[in-house]
N, C-alpha and C positions, 0 to 999 in steps of 0.2 A: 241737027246736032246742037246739043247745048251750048251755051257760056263754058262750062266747066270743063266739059270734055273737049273740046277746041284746046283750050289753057294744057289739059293733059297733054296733047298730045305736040301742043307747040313745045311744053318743056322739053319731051321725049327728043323730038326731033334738033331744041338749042343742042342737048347734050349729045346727039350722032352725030351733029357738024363736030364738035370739038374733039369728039373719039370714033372717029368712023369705023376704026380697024373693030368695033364689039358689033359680034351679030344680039340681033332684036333680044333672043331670049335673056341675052346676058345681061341687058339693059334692065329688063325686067328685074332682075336680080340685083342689080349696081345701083338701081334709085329707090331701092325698097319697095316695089308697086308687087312684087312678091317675093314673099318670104316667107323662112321658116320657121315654125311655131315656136321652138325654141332654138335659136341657134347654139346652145353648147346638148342639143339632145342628137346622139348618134345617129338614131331614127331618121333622122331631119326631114319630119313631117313637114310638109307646106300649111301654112299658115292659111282659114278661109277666108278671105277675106272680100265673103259674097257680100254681108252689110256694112263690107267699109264706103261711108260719103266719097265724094267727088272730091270736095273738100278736104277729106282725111287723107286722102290721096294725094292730092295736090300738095297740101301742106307736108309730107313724108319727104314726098321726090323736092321740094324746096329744103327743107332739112339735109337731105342728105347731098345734095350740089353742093349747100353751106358746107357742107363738112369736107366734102372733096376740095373744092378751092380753097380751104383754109391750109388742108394738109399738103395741096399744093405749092404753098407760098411760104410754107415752112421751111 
């Protein structure tokens, strides 16, 4: 297993200690690692995101913890 995917998957796992009560799928959903293509599209296609990097990924779910502990502390 990579550098990268290791780092994924330790983020995955800081963010189930702090919210255990979300089963996995939701996770997915909660740190952006899937989504939908457009979120105001009814449809609410899933988004592919067969060529998103490690990286891109990585960088996402750091983004959006950002945004959960800000709105946390608000």
């Amino acid at each position: 297993m990579n550098d990268q995917n290791i780092k994924i998957l330790a983020l995955i796992a800081d963010y189930l200690d702090k919210y255990p009560g979300q089963r996995f799928g939701q996770v997915l959903f909660n740190l952006d690692i899937i989504e939908f293509a457009d979120k105001t599209d009814p449809s609410r296609n899933l988004r592919d995101i067969y060529n998103d990097s490690n990286k891109e990924i990585i960088d996402r779910i750091k983004s959006t913890i950002s945004k959960i502990e800000d709105d946390s502390t608000s």
